[in-house]
C-alpha positions in Angstrom: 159.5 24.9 -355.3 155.7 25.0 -355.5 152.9 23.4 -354.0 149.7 22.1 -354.9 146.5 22.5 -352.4 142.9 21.0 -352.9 140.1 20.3 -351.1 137.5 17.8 -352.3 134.4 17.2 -350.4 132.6 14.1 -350.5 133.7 11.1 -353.4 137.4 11.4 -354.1 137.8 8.8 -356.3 141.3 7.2 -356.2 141.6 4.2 -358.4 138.1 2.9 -357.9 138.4 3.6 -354.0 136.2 6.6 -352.6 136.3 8.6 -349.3 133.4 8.5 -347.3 131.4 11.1 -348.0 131.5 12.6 -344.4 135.2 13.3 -345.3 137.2 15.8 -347.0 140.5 15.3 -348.1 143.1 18.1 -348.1 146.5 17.5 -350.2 149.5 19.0 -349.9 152.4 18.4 -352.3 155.6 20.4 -351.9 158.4 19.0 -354.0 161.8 18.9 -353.8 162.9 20.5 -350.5 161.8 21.6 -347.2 163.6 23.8 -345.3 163.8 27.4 -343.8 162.5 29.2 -346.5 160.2 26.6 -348.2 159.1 25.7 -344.9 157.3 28.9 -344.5 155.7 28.3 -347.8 154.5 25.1 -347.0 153.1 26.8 -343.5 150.8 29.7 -345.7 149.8 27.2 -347.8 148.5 25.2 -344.4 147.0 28.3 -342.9 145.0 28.7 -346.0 142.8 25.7 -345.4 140.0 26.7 -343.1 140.5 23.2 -340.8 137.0 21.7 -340.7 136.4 18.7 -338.4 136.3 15.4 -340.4 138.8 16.6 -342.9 142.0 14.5 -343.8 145.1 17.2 -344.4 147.6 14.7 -346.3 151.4 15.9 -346.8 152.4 13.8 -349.7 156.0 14.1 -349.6 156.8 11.8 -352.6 158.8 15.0 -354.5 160.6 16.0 -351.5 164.0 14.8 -351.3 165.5 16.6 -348.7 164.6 18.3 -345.4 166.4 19.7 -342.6 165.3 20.6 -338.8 163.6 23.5 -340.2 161.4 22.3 -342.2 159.8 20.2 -339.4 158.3 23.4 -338.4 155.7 23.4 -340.4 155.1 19.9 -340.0 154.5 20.1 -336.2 152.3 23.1 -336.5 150.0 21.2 -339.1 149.8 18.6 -337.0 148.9 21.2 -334.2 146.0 23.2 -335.8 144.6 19.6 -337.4 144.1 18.5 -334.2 143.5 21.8 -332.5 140.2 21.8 -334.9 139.0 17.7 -335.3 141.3 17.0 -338.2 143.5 14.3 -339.3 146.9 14.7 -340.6 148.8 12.0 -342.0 152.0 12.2 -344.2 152.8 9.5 -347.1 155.5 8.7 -349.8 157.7 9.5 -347.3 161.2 9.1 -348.8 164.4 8.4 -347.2 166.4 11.6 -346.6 162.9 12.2 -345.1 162.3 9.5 -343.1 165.5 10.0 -341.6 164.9 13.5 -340.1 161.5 12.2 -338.9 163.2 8.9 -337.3 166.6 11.2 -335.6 164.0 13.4 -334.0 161.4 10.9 -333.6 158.9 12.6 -334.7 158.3 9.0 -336.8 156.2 8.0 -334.1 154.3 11.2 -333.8 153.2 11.7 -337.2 150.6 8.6 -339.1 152.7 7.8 -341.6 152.0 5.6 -345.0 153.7 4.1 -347.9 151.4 5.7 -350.3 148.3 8.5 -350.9 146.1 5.0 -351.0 147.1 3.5 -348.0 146.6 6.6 -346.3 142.9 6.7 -347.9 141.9 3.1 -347.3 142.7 3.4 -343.8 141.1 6.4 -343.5 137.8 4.8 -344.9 138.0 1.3 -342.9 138.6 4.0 -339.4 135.5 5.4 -340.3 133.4 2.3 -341.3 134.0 0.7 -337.9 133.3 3.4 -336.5 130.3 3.6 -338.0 129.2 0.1 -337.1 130.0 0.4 -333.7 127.9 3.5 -333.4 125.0 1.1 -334.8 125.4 -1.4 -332.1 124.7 1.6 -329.9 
């Protein structure tokens, strides 16, 4: 199993799309499984990333066919220390065998989840541009 871990500051372009450039995007893609002993791969690759506020920790799960309860472990404590330190942690691609650990524990409805590394993105980007009009009625 490996994983790949970036951090981009500023443009991130994505198919003519770009992050604001008061985000950072941080990508995580472990592949294939995620379970007792992956999982705690997955968690020292998180606690690597020196969280920033502003920064977007993405989980792409698109190579990840299988999880069990275990793996959700590291999950949950991403989640945690994003939003211990002003992040936002979002998973995408989720696949079924996936989705189905997240939905039996509902964790579905804890986690922002979407269809694709671009959704996630482009909603990322719109959050922050109304956010950024509003403060400018202010």
């Amino acid at each position: 199993m490996s994983f790949s871990a970036f951090v981009t500051c500023f443009n991130y372009p994505i198919k003519s799309m770009t992050i604001s450039s008061k985000s950072q995007v941080v990508l995580f893609k472990p592949s294939e499984r995620i379970d007792s002993q992956t999982g705690v791969n997955l968690n020292e690759k998180m606690n690597q990333i020196t969280p920033n506020p502003n920064q977007l920790w993405v989980i792409d799960l698109a190579d990840v066919n299988f999880m069990d309860s275990s793996g959700l472990v590291p999950l949950v404590n991403g989640l945690k220390t994003a939003r211990q330190n002003g992040c936002r942690l979002v998973l995408c691609n989720v696949q079924t065998p996936v989705r189905l650990v997240l939905e039996l524990t509902q964790l579905d409805s804890v986690f922002e989840i979407y269809n694709t590394y671009e959704d996630a993105i482009l909603t990322v980007n719109n959050n922050e541009q109304q956010k950024e009009a509003f403060a400018a009625t202010l």
